[in-house]
C-alpha positions as CSV (number, residue, x, y, z in Angstrom):
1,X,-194.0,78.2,96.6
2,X,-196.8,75.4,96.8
3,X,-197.9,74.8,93.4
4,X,-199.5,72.2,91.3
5,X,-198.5,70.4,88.2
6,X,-202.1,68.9,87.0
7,X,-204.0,66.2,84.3
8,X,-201.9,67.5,81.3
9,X,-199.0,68.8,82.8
10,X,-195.8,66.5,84.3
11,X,-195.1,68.6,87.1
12,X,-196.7,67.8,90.2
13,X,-196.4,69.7,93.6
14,X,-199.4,69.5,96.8
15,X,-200.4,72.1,98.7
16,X,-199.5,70.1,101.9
17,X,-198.6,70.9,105.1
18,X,-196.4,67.9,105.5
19,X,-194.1,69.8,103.8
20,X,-193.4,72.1,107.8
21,X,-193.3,68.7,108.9
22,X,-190.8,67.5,107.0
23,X,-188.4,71.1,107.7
24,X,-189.3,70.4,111.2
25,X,-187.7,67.2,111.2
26,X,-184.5,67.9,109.1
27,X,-183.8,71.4,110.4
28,X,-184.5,70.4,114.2
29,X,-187.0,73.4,114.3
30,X,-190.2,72.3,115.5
31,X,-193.1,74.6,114.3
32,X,-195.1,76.2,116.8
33,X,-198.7,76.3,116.7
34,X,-200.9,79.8,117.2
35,X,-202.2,79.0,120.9
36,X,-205.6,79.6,120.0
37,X,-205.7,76.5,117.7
38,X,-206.3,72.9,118.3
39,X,-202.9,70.5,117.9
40,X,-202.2,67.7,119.9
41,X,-201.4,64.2,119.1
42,X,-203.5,61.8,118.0
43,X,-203.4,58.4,120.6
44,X,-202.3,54.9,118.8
45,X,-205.1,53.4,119.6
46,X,-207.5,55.4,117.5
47,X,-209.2,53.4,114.6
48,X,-209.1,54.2,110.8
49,X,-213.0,55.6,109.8
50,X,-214.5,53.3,107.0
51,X,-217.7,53.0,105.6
52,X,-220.4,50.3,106.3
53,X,-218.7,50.0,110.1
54,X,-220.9,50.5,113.3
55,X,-218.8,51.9,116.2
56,X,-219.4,51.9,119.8
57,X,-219.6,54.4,122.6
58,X,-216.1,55.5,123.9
59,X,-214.0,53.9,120.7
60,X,-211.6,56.6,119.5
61,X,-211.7,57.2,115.4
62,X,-209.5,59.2,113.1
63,X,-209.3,60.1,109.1
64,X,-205.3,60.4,109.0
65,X,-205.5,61.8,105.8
66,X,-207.5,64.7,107.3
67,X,-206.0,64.4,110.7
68,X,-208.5,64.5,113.0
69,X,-209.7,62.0,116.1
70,X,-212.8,61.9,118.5
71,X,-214.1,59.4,120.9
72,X,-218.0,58.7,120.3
73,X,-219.7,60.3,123.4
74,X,-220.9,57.8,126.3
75,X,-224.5,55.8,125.0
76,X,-224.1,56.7,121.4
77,X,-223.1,54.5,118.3
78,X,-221.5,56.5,114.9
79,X,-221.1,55.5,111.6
80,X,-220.3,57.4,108.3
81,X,-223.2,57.9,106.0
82,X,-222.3,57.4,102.5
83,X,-224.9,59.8,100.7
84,X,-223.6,62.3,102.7
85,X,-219.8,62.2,104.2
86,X,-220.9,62.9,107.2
87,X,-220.5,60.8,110.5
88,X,-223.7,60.3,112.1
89,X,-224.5,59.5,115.6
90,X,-227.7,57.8,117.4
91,X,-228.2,57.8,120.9
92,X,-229.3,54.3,122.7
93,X,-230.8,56.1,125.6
94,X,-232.4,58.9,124.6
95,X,-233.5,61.2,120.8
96,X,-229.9,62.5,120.2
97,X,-229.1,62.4,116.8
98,X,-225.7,64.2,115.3
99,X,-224.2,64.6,112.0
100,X,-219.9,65.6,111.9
101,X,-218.4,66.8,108.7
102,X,-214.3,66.4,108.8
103,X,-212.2,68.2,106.1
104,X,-209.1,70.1,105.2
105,X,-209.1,73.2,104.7
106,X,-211.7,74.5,107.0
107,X,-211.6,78.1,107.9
108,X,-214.1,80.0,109.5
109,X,-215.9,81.0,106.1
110,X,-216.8,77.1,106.0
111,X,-217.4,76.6,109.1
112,X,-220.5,78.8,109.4
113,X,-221.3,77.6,105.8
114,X,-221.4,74.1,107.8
115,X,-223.2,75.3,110.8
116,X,-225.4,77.6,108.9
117,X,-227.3,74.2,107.7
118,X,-231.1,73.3,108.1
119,X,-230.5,69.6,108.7
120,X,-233.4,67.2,108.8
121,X,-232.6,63.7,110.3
122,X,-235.3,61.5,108.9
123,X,-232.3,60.1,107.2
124,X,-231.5,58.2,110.8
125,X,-235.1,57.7,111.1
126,X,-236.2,60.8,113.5
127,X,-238.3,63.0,113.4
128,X,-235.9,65.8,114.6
129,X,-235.5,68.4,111.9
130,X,-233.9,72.0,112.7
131,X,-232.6,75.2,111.3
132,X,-230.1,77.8,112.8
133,X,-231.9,80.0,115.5
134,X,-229.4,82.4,114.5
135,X,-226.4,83.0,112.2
136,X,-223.3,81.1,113.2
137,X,-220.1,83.1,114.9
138,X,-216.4,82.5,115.4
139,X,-214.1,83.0,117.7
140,X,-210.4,82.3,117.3
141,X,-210.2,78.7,116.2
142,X,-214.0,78.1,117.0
143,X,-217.4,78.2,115.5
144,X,-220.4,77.5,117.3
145,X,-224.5,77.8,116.9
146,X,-227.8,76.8,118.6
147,X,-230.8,75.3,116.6
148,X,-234.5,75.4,116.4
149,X,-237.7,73.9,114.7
150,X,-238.9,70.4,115.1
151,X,-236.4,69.6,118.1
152,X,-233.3,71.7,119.5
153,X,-229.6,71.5,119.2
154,X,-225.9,72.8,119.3
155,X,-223.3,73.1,116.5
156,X,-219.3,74.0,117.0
157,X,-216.9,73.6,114.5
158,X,-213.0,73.7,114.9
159,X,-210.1,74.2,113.4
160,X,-206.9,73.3,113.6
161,X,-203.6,74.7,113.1
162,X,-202.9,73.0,109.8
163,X,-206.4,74.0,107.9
164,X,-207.8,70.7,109.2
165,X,-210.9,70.2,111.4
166,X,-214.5,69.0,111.8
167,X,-218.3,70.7,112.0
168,X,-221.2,68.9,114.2
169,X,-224.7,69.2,114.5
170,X,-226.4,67.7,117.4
171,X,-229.9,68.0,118.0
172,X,-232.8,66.6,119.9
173,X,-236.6,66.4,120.8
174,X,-236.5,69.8,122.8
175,X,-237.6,67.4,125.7
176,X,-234.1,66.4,125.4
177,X,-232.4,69.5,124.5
178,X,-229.8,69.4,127.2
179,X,-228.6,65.5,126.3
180,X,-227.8,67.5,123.4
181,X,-225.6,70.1,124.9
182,X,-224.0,67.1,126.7
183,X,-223.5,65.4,123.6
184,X,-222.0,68.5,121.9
185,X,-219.8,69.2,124.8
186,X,-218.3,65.6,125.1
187,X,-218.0,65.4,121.3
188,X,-215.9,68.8,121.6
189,X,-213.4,68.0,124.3
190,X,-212.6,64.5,122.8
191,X,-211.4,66.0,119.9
192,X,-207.2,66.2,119.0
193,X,-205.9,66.8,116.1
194,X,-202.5,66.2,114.4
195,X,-200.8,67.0,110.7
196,X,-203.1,66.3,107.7
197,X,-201.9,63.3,105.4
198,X,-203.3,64.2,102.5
199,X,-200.6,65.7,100.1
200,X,-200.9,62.7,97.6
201,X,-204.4,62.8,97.6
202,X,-204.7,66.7,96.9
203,X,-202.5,66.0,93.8
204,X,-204.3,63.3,92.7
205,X,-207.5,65.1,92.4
206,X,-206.0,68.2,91.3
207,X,-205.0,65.8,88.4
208,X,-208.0,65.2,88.0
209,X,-209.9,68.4,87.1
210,X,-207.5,71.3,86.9
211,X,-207.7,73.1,83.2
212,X,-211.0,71.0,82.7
213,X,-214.3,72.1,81.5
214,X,-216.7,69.3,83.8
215,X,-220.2,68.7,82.9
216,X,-222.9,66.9,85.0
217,X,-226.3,66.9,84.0
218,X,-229.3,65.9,86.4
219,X,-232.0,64.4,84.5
220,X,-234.5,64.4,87.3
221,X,-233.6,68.4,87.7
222,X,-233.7,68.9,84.2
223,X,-230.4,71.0,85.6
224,X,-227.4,70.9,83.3
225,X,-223.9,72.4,85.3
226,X,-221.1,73.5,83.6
227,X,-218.1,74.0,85.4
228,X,-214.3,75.3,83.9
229,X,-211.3,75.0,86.3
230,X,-209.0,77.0,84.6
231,X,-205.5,76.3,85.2
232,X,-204.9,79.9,87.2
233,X,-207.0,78.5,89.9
234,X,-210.5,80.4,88.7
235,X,-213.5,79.0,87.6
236,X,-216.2,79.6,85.4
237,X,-219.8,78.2,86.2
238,X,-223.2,78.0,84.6
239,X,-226.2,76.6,85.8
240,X,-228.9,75.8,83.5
241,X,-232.7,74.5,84.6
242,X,-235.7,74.6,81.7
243,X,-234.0,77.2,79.5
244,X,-233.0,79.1,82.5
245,X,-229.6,79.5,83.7
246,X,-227.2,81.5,85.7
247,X,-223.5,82.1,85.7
248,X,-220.9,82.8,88.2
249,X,-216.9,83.3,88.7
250,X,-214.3,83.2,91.3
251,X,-211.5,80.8,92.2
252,X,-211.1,77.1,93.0
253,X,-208.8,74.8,95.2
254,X,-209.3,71.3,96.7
255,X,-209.4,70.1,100.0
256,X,-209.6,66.5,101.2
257,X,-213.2,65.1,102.8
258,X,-213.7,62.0,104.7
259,X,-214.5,59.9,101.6
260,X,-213.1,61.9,98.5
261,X,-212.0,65.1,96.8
262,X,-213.9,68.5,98.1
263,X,-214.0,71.5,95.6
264,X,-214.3,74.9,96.9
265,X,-215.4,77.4,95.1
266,X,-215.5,81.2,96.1
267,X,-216.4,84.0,94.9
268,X,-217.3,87.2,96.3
269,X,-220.8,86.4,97.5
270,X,-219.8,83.7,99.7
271,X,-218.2,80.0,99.4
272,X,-219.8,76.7,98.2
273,X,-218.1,73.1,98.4
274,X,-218.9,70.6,96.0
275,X,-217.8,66.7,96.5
276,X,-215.8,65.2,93.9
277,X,-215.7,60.8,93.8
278,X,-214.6,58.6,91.4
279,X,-216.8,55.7,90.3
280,X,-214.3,53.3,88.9
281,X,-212.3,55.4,87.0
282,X,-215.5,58.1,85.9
283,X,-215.7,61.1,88.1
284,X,-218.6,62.5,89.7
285,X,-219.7,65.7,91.0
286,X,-222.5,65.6,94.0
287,X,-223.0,62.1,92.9
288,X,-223.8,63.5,89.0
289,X,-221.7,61.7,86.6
290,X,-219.0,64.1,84.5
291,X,-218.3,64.4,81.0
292,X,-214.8,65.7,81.2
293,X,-212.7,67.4,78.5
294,X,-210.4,70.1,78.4
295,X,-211.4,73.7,79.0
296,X,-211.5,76.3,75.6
297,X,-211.6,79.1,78.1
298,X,-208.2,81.4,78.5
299,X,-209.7,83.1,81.5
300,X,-212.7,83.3,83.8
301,X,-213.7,86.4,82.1
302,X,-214.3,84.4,78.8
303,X,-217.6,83.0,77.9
304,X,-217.7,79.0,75.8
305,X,-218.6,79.2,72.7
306,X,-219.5,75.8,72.3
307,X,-222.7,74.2,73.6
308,X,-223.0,73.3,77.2
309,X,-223.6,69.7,76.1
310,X,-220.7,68.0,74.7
311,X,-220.0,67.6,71.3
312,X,-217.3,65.5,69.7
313,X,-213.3,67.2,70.1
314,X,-212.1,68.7,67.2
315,X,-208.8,67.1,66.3
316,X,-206.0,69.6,67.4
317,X,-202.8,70.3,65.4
318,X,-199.5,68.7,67.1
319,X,-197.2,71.1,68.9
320,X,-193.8,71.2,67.9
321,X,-191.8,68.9,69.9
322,X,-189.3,70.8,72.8
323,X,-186.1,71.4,72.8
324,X,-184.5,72.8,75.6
325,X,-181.5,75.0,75.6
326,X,-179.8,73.7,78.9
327,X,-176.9,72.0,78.8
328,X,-176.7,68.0,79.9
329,X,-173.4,66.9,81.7
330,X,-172.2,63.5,81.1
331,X,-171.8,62.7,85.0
332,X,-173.8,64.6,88.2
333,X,-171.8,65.6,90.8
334,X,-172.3,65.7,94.7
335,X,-173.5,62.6,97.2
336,X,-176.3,60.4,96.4
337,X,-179.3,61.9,98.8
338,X,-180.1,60.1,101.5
339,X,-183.7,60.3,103.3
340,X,-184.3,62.2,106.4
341,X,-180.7,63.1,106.6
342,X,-180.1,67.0,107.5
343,X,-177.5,68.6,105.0
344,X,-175.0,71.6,105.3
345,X,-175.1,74.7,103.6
346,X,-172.7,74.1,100.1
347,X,-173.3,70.0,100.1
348,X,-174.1,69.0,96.4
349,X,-177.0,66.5,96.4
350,X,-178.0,64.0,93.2
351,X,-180.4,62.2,92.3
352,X,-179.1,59.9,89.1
353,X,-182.7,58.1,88.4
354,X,-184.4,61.9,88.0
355,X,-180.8,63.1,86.4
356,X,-180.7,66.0,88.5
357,X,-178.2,67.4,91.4
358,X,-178.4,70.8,93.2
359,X,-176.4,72.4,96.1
360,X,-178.0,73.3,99.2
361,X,-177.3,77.7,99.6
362,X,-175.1,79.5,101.6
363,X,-176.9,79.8,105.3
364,X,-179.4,77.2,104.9
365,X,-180.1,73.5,105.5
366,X,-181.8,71.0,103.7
367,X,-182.5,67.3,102.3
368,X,-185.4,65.3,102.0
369,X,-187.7,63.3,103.2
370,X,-189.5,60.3,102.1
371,X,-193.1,61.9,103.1
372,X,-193.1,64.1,100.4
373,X,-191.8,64.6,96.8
374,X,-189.4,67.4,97.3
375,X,-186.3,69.0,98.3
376,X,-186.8,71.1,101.3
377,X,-184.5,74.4,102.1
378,X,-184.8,76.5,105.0
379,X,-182.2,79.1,106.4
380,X,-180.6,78.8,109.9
381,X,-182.7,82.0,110.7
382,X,-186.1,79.8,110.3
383,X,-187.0,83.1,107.9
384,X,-188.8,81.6,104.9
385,X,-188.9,77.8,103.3
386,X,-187.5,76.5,100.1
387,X,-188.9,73.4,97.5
388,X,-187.1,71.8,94.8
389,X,-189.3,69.6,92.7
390,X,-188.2,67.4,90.1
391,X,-190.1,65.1,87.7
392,X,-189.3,62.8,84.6
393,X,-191.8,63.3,81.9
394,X,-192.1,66.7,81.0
395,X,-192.9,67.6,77.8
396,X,-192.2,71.1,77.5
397,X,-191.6,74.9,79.3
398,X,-195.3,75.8,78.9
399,X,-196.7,73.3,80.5
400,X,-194.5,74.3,84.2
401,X,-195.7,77.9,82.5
402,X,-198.9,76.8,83.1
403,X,-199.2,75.9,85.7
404,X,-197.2,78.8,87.5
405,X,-199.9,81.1,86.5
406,X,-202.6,82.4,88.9
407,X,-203.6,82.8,92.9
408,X,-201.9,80.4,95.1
409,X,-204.0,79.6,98.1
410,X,-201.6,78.8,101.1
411,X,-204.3,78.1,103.9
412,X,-203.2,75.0,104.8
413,X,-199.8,76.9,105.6
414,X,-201.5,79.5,106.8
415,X,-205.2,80.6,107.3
416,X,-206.7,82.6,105.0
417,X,-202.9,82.9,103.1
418,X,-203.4,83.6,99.4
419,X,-200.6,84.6,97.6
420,X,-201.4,86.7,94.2
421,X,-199.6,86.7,91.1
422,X,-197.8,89.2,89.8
423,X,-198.8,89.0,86.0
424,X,-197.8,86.2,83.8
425,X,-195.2,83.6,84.2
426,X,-192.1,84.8,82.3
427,X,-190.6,82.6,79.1
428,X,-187.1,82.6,78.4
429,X,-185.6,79.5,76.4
430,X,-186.0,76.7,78.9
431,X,-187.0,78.7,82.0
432,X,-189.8,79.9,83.5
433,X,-190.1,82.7,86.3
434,X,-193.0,83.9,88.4
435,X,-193.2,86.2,91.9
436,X,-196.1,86.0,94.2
437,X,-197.3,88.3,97.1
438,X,-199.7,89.1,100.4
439,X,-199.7,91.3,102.7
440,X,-196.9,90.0,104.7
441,X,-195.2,87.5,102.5
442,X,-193.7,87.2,98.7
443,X,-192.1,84.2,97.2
444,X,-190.4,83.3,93.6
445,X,-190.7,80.3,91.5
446,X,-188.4,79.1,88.8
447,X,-189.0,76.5,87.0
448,X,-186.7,74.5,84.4
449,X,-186.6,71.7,81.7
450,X,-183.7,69.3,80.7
451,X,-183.0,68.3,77.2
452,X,-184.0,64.6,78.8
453,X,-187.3,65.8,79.5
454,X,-186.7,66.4,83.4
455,X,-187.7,69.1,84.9
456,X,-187.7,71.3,87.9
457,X,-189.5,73.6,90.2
458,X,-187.3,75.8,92.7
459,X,-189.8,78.3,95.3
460,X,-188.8,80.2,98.2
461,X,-191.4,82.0,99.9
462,X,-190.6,84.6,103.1
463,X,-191.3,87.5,104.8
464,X,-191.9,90.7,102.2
465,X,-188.9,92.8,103.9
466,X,-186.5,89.6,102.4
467,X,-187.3,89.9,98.6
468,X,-184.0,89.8,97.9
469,X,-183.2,87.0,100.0
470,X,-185.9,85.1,98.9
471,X,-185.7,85.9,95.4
472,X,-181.7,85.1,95.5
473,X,-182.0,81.6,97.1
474,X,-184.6,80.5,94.1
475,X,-181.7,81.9,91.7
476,X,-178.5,80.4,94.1
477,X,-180.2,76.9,93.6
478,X,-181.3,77.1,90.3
479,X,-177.7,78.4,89.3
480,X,-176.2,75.1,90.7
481,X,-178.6,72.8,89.0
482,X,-177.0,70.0,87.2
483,X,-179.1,68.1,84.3
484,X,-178.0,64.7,83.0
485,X,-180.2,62.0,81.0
486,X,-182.0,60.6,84.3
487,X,-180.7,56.7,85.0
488,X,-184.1,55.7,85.3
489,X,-183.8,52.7,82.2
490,X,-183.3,49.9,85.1
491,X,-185.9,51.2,87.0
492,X,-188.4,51.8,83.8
493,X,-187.6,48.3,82.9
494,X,-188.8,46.6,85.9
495,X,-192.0,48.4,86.0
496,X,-192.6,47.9,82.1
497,X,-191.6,44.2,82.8
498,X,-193.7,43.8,85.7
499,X,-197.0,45.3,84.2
500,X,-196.8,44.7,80.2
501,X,-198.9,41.4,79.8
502,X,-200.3,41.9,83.5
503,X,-203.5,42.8,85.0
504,X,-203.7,44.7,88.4
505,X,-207.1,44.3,89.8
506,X,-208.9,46.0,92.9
507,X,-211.2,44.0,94.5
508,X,-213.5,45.7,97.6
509,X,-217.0,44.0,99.4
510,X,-219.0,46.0,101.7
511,X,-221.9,45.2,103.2
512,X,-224.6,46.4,105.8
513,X,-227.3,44.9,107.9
514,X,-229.0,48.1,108.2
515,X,-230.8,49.8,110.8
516,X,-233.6,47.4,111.4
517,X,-234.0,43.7,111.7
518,X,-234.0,42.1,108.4
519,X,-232.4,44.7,106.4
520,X,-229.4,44.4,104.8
521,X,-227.4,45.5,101.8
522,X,-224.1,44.6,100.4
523,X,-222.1,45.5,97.2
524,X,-218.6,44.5,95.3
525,X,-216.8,46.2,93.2
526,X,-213.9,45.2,90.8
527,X,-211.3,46.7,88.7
528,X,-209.3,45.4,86.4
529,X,-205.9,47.2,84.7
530,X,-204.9,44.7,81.4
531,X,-201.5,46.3,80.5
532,X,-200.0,45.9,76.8
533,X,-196.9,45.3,75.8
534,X,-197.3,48.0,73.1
535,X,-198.6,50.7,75.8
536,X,-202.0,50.6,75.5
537,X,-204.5,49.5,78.4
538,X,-207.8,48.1,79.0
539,X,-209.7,49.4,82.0
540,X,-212.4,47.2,83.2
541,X,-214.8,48.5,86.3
542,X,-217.9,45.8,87.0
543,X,-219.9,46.6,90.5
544,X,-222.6,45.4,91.9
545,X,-225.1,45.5,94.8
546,X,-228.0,44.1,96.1
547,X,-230.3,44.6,99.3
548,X,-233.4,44.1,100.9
549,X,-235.9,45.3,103.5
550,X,-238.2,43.2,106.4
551,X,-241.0,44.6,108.6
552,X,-244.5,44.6,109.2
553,X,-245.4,46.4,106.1
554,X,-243.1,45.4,102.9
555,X,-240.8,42.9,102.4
556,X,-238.8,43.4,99.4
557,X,-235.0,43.2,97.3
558,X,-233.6,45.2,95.1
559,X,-230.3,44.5,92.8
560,X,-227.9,46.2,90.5
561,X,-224.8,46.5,88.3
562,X,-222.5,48.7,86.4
563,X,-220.4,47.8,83.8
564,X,-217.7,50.2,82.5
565,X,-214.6,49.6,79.7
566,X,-211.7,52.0,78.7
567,X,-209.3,51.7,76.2
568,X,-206.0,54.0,75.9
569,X,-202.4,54.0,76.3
570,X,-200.5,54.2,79.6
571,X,-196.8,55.1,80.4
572,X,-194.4,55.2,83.8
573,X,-192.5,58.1,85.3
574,X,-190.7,59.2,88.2
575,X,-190.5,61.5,91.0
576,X,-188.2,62.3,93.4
577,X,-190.1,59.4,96.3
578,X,-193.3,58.0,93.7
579,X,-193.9,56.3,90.2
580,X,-196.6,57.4,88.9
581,X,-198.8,55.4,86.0
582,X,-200.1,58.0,84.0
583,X,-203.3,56.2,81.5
584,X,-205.0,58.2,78.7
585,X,-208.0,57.0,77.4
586,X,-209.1,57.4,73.8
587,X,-210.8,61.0,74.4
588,X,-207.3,62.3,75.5
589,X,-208.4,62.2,79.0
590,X,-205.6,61.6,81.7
591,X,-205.6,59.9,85.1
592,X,-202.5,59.8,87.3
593,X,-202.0,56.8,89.2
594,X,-199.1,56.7,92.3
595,X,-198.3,52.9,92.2
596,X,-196.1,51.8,95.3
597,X,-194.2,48.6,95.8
598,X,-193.2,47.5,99.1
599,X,-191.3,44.4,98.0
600,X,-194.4,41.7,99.0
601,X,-197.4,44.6,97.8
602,X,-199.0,46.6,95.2
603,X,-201.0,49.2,95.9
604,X,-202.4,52.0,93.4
605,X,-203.8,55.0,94.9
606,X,-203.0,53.7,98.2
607,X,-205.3,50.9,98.0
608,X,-203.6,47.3,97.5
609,X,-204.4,45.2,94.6
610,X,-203.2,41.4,92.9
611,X,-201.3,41.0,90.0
612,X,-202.0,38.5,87.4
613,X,-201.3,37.3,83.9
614,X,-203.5,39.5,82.2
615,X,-206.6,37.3,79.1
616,X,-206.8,40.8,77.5
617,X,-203.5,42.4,76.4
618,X,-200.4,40.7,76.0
């Protein structure tokens, strides 16, 4: 089973179809895709999408995390708009304008919300503006629609056979209505698509906001939104404008956009998506900055009792510390596992820094990979897929307990896959249980924690005639689990030696000379980690912009900064292919970092930053 370990919680699995990637390659089984869906390999010579970069006709560009590639269509530049996500493209010959969304997780409900838009392009300075001439329709793995108004145009979305894809809008003067049907049609058949890389991502914003009641008020709007993401993946909403407001229920998930976190939200009147960024280290919502704290609400079905505005957090009563009733051994046994090395069924595999060894079952084969964060089972059959998650850090049962709870939405596995509970995750000592269904599959999850504060996930999902295979392969592994106190002190040393006294800092410069002659606008933006040597942190975030504007009527600047600071305490932990740097600032708030060393780099969150002695924290 794909599940989640979030902000509060040590356990952390993505919803990721890297995961069939992974089996593919240590099984030898390569997964085939449905033939009505888009997947073919992206060329090498595609380049990486980034902001404030103008691209020519015929250049080839790709988001790898979302796995998509086109080639901008003959006599057309593109470049991503930041307000907006979207890629936009101007013609040089004639009144073309287009707008392309790219995403995971697109199925055909969000692809007609996409192409169901009224889209006016005065944001690329023309006067097109047009609305859908009729509702948008699907057809295996594609979406299309024609447009009307001030101008004409064509829309097609598609999807591909990991959940990934893109929606475009092009439209014209209707004097050029058919450049925009060439457009379109170019656009389309440029387009291939390969495996999503977004698993780390997914977690990290799942991290983020799951079990968190977000607030973002819009003083222009006078709107207030408050929004709990409960940690069985529903959500509670309310809207509030001038003493008015409206509520609404239904279920969450995030998916990956082409510049941050997207968070669907559906409920039984239809689907919205709302984009989640990160200023610094503060989140927003549609650009709105969040107060976050963590949600009072046990279900959707609950209403707050507090206010919608924040007040101060009542100081909560500790929780008895954990003590699990698994038994350590003094020594794991088995071979040390190796990377991207296939193993045979009844080979006992350890891990000595997570202090954890398991045998792969009777029938299957298995190993890992260093893609992704897990184990991976399958049987010889190809019938079903097994994880095994492990994790230092985990504080108790309930929090796995947790976070087992609730709908499990599998679309990136499988569209429109959602597997249901059935009823509450199951306590017993040190072990948690949980079974999940759909029409045609069912899976089990079993999760476990060490007396050393390691812990473990084991899922199996398969077809719904298995159920006692699949429910016996979770307990065959889990039976041959081994804990020991994880040998992670070298490890923990180097990382506490190598950041206690430091300061990591991110350092990013963008700039733009605009559309016009004579405009321009550039902005920098710096963050700086100061590490303790008694565990706590200083976060420092400073960014700043300036621009300006030439022609005939106004000439004119404009400049700004923002200044952030956050204190708090920070530990390291481990998983089975990461470290992550977990910080939590002095409102209890978490953020998970994934810090990776290469031997010559840093990076945190992917990006790369310096080290330095750190004028703050010693």
């Amino acid at each position: 089973m794909l599940l989640a370990f979030g902000p509060r919680e040590s356990f952390m699995l993505a919803r990721t179809m890297t995961i069939l990637a992974a089996v593919a390659a240590l099984t030898g089984q390569a997964q085939e895709a449905p033939a009505d869906n888009v997947q073919l390999k992206v060329v090498q010579e595609s380049v990486e999408l980034a902001a404030d970069t103008t691209y020519e006709a015929g250049q080839r560009l790709k988001s790898a995390a979302i796995g998509v590639s086109f080639v901008v269509p003959p006599r057309c530049t593109a470049r991503i708009h930041a307000d907006s996500w979207n890629v936009t493209f101007r013609s040089e010959a004639d009144s073309v304008v287009a707008c392309l969304v790219l995403q995971t997780g697109l199925d055909a409900t969000l692809s007609e919300l996409n192409l169901n838009s009224s889209v006016d392009f005065g944001f690329l300075e023309s006067s097109v503006s047009v609305k859908p001439a009729a509702k948008a329709r699907s057809e295996g793995n594609r979406s299309f629609a024609e447009y009307e108004g001030e101008g004409a145009g064509y829309g097609f979305a598609l999807r591909g056979a990991k959940g990934n894809g893109l929606a475009c809008i092009a439209a014209a003067t209707k004097a050029d209505k058919e450049s925009a049907r060439k457009f379109a049609d170019a656009l389309e058949k440029s387009v291939q698509m390969e495996d999503p890389q977004s698993a780390q991502a997914q977690l990290l914003w799942k991290a983020q906001v799951l079990g968190q009641h977000l607030t973002a008020v819009d003083e222009a709007t006078h709107l207030t939104l408050d929004l709990h993401l409960l940690k069985d993946s529903t959500y509670y909403m309310k809207a509030s404008v001038n003493g008015q407001s409206q509520e609404q229920t239904g279920t969450w998930r995030i998916e990956i956009g082409l510049m941050g976190g997207l968070l669907v939200l559906t409920r039984q009147e239809g689907v919205a998506t709302l984009r989640l960024a990160l200023a610094g280290m503060d989140l927003r919502l549609e650009g709105l900055p969040v107060t976050k704290r963590a949600s009072s609400l046990k279900s959707a079905n609950e209403r707050p009792a507090e206010p919608a505005r924040p007040g101060p957090t009542p100081e909560s009563k500790p929780e008895p510390e954990f003590k699990s009733d698994i038994r350590e051994v003094a020594k794991l046994e088995g071979q040390d596992c190796a990377f991207d090395t296939q193993y045979a069924a009844g080979t006992r595999l350890k891990v000595e820094l997570l202090g954890i060894s398991l045998k792969i079952p009777e029938g299957c084969v298995g190993g890992a990979t260093a893609g992704v964060n897990y184990f991976i089972f399958r049987p010889t059959d190809q019938q079903g897929v097994g994880l095994v998650m492990a994790q230092t850090g985990v504080n108790s049962i309930q929090e796995a307990a947790a976070l087992l709870a609730g709908k499990q939405d599998l679309s990136s596995l499988e569209e429109g896959l959602v597997m249901d509970p059935d009823g509450a995750p199951k306590i017993e000592g040190s072990r948690a249980s949980m079974r999940y269904t759909s029409a045609a599959y069912v899976a089990h999850s079993l999760a476990l924690v060490g007396p050393s504060k390691n812990g473990v996930v084991v899922s199996f999902i398969g077809p719904r005639q298995a159920e006692a295979r699949v429910k016996s392969l979770v307990q065959s592994v889990a039976d041959s689990l081994q804990f020991a106190r994880p040998n992670d002190a070298e490890m923990r040393k180097q990382w506490n030696e190598g950041l206690k006294g430091y300061c990591l800092h991110y350092f990013n410069y963008r700039s733009s000379k605009g559309n016009q002659p004579g405009n321009w606008w550039d902005a920098t933006t710096n963050i700086w980690m100061h590490f303790g040597s008694d565990n706590t942190y200083r976060w420092i975030y400073k960014y700043e912009s300036s621009g300006g504007v030439k022609n005939s009527d106004v000439i004119g600047g404009t400049a700004s900064d923002d200044n952030k600071t956050e204190d708090g305490t920070w530990r390291i932990e481990f998983t089975l292919t990461g470290t992550l740097l977990y910080l939590t600032n002095d409102k209890g708030e978490l953020n998970v970092v994934l810090l990776q060393f290469d031997g010559k780099k840093i990076t945190a969150n992917g990006k790369e930053v310096s080290r330095s002695q750190s004028d703050i924290k010693r």
